[in-house]
Phi, psi and omega in degrees: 000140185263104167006135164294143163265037149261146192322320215270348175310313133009253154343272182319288163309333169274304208286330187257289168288307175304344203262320195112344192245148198063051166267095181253148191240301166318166158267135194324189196230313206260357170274346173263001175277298212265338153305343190256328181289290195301344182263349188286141178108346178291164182271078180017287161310325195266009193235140191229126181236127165276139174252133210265165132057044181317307180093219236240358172101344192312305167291322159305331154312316200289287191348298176333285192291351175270330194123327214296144166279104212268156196213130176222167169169138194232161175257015214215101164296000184272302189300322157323275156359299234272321165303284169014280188303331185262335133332308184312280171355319211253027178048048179191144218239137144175150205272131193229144191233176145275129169180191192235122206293320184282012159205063183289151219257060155195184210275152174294155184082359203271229229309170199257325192192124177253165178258130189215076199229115195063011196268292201300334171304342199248066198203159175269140210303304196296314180316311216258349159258347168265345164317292179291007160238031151258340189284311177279342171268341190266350199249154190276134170335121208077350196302183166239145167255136178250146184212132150236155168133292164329139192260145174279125194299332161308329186309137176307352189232006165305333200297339181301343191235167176274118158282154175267153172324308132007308202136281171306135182280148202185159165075042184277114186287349190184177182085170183304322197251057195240135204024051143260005197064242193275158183215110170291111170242158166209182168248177213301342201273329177260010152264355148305338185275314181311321196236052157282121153127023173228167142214130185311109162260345163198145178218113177251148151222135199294102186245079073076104169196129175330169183281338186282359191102356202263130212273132185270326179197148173225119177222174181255125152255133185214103147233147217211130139304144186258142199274000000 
């Protein structure tokens, strides 16, 4: 399947990965804390999880090197490569496409558990509800979903940005989130909204801060069954 000419496909690919920049090699902390909880006693080999907007692969290594039958897709062919490449390095196999996380190119019910870490955030509202009822088609009745990530309407480097007609905040003048393009932030009420056609076995949100008190990051950890 060939990348959506959506706008943010683009982005990500000139601005980001060709730059060189979210070239991450390690794996999220809480996706390995909370992937290890929910799946133990299970067999590995038998539980097969996509990880959404994979990047450069870092969470797909650990998936690999755990046993899982593993699966990604990014919209960006440089960050695709670059996964590739580093499962190739590590002796270890799974499958990574180009494609666009709002029409994933597989049958319903085929995963157990989808991944979510930083992806659905960098989307526009509507995208990220139509994102997530392919995220409900592609996954088997009971599968899970883990989403970290989503920003909080509170977060502190919002003031840096422009909202867009869109929805989305985006045109960030500084800060962390400057040419990353669209950035969904929200509250507690729309993120409960976002994964209608789940049911929220926790919805946290994570609050980050300096020693003087001052919040460095506020995001959502959401994991949630597909009914």
């Amino acid at each position: 399947m060939q990348p959506s000419e959506y706008e943010g496909t683009t982005h990500w690919e000139t601005e980001v990965y060709s730059r060189e920049r979210q070239v991450n090699r390690w794996p999220h902390t809480e996706i390995v804390s909370r992937l290890i909880r929910v799946t133990s006693g299970l067999d590995r080999s038998g539980v097969r999880i996509l990880e959404l907007g994979c990047g450069t692969g870092n969470n797909l290594r650990f998936l690999a090197e755990e046993g899982f039958d593993s699966y990604g897709i990014d919209a960006s062919p440089t960050a695709v490569a670059k996964a590739r490449e580093l499962l190739h390095c590590h002796g270890l196999n799974a499958r990574i496409q180009t494609g666009d996380m709002a029409q994933l190119p597989w049958p319903e019910g085929y995963f157990d558990l989808i991944l979510d870490r930083a992806a659905l955030v960098h989307n526009a509202p509507d995208r990220i509800h139509g994102i997530l009822k392919e995220v409900v088609r592609v996954l088997k009745h009971g599968g899970r979903v883990l989403s970290i990530g989503l920003k909080s309407i509170e977060h502190p480097e919002l003031q840096f940005g422009q909202k867009g007609k869109n929805g989305a905040w985006t045109d960030f003048s500084h800060g962390k989130f400057r040419n990353l393009g669209d950035m969904t932030f929200c509250n507690d009420f729309e993120v409960q909204e976002f994964f209608d056609g789940f049911d929220i076995e926790s919805a946290e949100k994570v609050t980050r801060r300096n020693l003087n008190g001052e919040i460095l990051d506020e995001e959502f950890i959401v994991e949630a069954v597909r009914r």
